[in-house]
ZADO-724276 format. One record per residue: residue in three letters; x negated, z, y of N, C-alpha, C, O in turn. Coordinates in steps of 0.05 Angstrom, whole numbers, plus 5000, padded with zeros to 4 digits. Layout:
N
ALAXZYXZYXZYXZY...
This chain:
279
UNK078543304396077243064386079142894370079542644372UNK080643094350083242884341084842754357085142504359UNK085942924367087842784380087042514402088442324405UNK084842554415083342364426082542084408082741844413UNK082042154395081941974371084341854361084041624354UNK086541934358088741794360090341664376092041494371UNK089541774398091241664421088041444434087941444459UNK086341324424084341164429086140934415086740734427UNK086940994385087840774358090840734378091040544393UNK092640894374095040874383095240694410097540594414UNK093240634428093340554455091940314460092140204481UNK090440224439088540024436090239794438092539784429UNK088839604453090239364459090639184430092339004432UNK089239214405089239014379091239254363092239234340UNK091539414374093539664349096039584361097839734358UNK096539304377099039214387100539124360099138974348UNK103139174346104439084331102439204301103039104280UNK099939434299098439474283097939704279096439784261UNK099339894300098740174299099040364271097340524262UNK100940314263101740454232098440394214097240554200UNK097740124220096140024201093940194210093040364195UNK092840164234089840344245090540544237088840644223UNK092240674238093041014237091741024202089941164191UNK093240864196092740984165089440854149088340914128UNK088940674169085040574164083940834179082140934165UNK084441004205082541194207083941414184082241604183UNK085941474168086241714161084741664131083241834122UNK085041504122083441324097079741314095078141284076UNK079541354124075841324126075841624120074241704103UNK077941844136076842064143076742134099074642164087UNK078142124094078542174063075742094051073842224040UNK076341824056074041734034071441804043069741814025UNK070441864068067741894083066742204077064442264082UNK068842404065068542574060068142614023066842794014UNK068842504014067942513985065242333972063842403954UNK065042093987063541823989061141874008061641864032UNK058941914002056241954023055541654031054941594054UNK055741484012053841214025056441044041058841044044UNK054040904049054440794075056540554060055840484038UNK059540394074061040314065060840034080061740054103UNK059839774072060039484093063639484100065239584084UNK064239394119066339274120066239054140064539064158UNK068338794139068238614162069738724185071938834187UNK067338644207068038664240069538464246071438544261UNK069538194241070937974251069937744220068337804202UNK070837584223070337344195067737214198066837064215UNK066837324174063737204178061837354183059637254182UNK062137654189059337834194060838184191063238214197UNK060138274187059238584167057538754184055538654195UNK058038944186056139274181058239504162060239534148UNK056239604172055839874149057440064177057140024201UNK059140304163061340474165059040734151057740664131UNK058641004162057941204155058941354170059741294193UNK059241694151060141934166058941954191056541914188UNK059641994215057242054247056841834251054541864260UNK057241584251056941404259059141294280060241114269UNK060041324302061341264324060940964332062540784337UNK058340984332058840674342060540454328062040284337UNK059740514304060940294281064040344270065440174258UNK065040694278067940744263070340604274072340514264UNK068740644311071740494334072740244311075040234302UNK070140034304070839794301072039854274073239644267UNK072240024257074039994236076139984238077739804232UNK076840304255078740384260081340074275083540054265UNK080639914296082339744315080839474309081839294322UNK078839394294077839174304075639144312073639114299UNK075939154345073339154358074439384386076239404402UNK071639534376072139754402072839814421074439984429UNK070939594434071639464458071839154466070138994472UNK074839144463076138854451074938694475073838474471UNK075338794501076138594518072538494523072038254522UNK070938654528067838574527067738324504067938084504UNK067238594483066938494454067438184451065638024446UNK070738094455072537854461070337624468069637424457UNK069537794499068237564505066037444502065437214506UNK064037694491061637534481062437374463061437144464UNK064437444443064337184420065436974431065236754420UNK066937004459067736664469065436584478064636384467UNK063636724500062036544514060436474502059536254510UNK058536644469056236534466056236304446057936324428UNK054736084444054435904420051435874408049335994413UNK051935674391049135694366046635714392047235624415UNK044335834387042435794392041735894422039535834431UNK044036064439043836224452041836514458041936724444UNK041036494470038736774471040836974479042436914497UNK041037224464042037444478041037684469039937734448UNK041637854490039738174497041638384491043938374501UNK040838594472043438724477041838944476040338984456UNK042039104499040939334516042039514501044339454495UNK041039774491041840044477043939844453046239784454UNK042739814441044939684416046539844393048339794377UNK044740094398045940304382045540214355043240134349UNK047740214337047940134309047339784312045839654298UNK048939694333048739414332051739174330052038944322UNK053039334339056039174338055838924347056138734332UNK055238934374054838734392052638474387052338254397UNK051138664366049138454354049638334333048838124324UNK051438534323052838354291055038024305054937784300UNK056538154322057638014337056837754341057437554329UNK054737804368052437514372051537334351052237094353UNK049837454328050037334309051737214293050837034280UNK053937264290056437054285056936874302058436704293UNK056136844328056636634335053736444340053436324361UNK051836444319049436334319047736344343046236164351UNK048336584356046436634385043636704367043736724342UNK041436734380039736944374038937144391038237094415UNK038937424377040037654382035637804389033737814374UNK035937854413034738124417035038364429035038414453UNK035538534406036438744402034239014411032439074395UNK034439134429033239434445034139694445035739784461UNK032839844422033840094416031840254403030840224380UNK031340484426029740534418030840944399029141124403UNK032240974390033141284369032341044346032740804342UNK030941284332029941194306032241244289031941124267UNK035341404291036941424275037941144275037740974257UNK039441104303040840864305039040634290039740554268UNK036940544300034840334298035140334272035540104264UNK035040584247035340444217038240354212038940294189UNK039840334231043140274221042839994230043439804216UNK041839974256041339674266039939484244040939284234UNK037839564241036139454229037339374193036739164183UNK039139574178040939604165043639264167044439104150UNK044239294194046339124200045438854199046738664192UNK042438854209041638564209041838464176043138304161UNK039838614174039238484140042738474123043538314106UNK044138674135046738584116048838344120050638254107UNK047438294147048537944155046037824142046337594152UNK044537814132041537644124041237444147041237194144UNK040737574173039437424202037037514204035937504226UNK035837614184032737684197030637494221029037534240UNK032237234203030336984228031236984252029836874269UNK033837094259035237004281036137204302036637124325UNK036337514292035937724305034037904299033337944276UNK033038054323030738294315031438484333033138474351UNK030138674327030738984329027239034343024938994335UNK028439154368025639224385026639544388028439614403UNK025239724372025339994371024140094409022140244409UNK024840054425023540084450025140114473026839934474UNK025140294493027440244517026340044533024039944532UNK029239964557028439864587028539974599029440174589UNK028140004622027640034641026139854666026239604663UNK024839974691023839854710021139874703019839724717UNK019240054681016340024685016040044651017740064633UNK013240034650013039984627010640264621008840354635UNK011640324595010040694592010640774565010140654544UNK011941024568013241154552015341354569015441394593UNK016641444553018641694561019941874547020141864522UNK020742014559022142294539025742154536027242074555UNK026142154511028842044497031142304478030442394456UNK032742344487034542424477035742294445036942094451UNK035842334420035842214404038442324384038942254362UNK039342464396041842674371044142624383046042664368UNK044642544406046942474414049042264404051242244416UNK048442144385049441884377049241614393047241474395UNK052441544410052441394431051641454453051441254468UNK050941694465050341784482048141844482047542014499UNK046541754470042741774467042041664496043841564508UNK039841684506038341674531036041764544035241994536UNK034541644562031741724581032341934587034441974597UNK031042094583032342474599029042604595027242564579UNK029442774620026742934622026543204598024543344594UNK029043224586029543424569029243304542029243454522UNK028943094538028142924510027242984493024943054498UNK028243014461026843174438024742944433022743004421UNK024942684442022542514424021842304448023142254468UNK019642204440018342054461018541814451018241784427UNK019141534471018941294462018041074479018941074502UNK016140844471015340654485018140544506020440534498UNK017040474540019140384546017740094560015340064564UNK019739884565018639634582021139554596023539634597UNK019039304609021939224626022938904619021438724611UNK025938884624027238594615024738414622023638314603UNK023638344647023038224646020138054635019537824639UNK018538294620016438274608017738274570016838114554UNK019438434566020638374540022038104540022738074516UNK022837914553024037674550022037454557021837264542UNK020837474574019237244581018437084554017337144532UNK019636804568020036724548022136544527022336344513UNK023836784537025936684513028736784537030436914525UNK029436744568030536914578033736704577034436464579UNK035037064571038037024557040036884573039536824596UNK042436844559044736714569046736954576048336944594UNK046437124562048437314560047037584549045837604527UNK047837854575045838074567048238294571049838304590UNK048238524543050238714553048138994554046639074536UNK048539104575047339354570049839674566051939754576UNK048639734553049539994548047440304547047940434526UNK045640434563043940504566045240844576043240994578UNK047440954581048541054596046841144619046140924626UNK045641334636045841364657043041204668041941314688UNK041540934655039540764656041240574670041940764683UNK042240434677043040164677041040024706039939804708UNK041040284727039640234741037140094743036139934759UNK036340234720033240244711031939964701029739874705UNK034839824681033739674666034639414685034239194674UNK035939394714037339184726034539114744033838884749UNK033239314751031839374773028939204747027639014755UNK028639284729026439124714028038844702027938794678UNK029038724715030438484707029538224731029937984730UNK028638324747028738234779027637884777027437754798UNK027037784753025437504745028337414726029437194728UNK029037614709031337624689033737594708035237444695UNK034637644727037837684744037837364745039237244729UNK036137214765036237004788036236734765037536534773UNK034936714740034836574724037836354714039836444702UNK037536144720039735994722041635954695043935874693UNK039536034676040636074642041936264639043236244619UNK042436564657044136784655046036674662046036484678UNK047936774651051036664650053436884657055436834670UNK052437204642054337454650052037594631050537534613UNK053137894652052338134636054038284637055638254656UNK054438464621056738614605055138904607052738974609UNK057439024606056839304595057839604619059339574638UNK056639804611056440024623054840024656052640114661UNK057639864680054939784697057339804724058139624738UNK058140074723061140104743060140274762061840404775UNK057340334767056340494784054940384809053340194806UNK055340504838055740304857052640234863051840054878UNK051240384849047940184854048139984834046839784839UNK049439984809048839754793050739534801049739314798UNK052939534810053939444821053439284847054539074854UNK051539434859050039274882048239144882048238964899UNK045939164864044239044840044538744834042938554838UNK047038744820047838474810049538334834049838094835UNK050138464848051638274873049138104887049237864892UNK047038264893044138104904043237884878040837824878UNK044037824866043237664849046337414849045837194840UNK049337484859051437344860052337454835053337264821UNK052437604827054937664808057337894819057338074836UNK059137784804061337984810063138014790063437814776UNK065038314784065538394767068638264755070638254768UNK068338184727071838004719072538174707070838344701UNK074938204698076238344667076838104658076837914673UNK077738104621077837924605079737884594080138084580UNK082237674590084937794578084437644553085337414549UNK083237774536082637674513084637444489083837274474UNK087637564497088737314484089437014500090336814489UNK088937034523089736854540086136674552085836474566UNK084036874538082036784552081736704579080536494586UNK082636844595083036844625081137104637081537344630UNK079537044652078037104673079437204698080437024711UNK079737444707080637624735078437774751076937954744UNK078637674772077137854787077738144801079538174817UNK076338304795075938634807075638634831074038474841UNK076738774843076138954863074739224868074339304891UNK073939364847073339674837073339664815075039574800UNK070639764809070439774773069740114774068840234755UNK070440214797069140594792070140684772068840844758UNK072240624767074440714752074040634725074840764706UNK072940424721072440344689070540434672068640564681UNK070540394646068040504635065840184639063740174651UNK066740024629065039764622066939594643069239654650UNK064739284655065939114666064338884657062238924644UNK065238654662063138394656062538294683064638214693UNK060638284698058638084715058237784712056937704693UNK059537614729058937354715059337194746061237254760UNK057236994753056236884776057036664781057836604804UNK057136504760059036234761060736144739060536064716UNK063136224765066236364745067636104738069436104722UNK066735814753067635634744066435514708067935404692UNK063835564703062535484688063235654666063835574644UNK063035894673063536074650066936044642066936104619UNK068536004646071336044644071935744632074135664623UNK070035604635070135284622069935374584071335334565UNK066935504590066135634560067935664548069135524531UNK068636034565069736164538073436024537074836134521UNK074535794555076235604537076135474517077935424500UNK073235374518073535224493071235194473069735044461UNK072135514477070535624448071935624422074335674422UNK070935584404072135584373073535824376073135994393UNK075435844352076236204358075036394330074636304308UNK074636654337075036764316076336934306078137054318UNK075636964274078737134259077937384267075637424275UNK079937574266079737754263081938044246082738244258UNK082337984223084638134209087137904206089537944204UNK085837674207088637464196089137344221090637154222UNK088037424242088637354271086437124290084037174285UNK086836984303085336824310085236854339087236864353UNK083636854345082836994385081336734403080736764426
């Protein structure tokens, strides 16, 4: 796990010219996280905050480099602006939602572990967005019920028939109606299916712009192609848009349908700081 953990910091595309520095921000958390029980704010990027706790994974990547996952991450803050609807599927603690909210999107946020959900819920109020993001304790999926949820896993929480706790589930397109987004990342792990397939009003909608996330699997993949998307990587300092051939291989890809419109955006988007740095 250490060593994995180091060679995550050491390899990270923002530990470029910064590595000494991450090395010694994760060896500094491990210290203080061990003498220090409460939960520690620090800034993610300029302008918005969460909270850092022991077992908290979702939230350490971004101490440790920045942003976890730069090249995603990157681009929600290019593509979205004020007053943007966005979805962020399994939000976990809420990175991606602290994120959105700095760039005056409004954020609905779907998570349904009652651990994570108080960190989320935690992250909002410590940006004071109560008006502008919310926290829907609830999964997606394709039907609307309940289900058995895995809840101790951390990032890896999930729908499983082996589930210690049970939780309301619905689908995108009955949780958005309404308000349907510009920009949706899911992170659900072995759901994505579930929650693309209850999107089917949510995909075709001319206000979707890209979806992000955990979606390199060849039904989800096939999914969003019947709707015209197809998969880019992001070169975050160049803001340049590439198209894939194979995302099997990846963990996360971004989906995005009209690559002329979107690549207009995230050019000329404001930038943000991030550690003295401007992206």
């Amino acid at each position: 796990m250490l060593k994995r953990t180091l060679y995550f910091i050491a390899s990270h595309p923002l530990s470029k010219g910064r590595v000494v520095g991450n090395l010694a921000r994760f060896f500094g958390w491990q210290a203080v996280s061990r003498v220090w029980s409460r939960p520690v704010p620090f800034e993610l990027v300029q302008g918005a905050r969460m909270f850092a706790a022991r077992g908290l994974h979702g939230a350490t990547g971004n101490l440790y480099v920045g942003l976890h996952e730069s090249e995603e991450m990157g681009f929600v803050l290019h593509l979205l602006r004020t007053g943007d609807v966005f979805c962020d599927v399994g939000a976990n603690v809420g990175s991606y939602t602290v994120l959105a909210m700095s760039r005056g999107a409004i954020v609905h946020a779907f998570e349904p572990g009652p651990k994570a959900m108080h960190w989320l819920r935690q992250n909002i109020e410590l940006n004071a967005a109560n008006d502008s993001a919310y926290a829907h304790p609830i999964a997606l999926s394709d039907y609307c019920g309940t289900a058995s949820f895995v809840s101790t896993k951390d990032t890896e929480n999930r729908l499983a028939a082996d589930g210690d706790a049970t939780v309301p589930v619905t689908t995108m397109d009955k949780a958005t109606e309404g308000r349907r987004p510009v920009l949706i990342k899911i992170d659900v792990e072995d759901g994505a299916q579930g929650v693309l397939i209850g999107a089917s009003e949510t995909l075709p909608n001319p206000q979707l712009l890209a979806v992000v996330g955990e979606l390199t699997g060849m039904a989800d993949v096939s999914l969003l192609a019947q709707h015209g998307f197809t998969p880019y990587s992001y070169d975050l300092a160049g803001r340049a848009l590439s198209p894939m051939s194979d995302v099997s291989h990846r963990g996360n890809a971004i989906f995005i349908r009209d690559i002329v419109r979107v690549s207009q955006r995230v050019r000329s988007a404001p930038p943000f700081f991030l550690r003295g740095r401007a992206y």
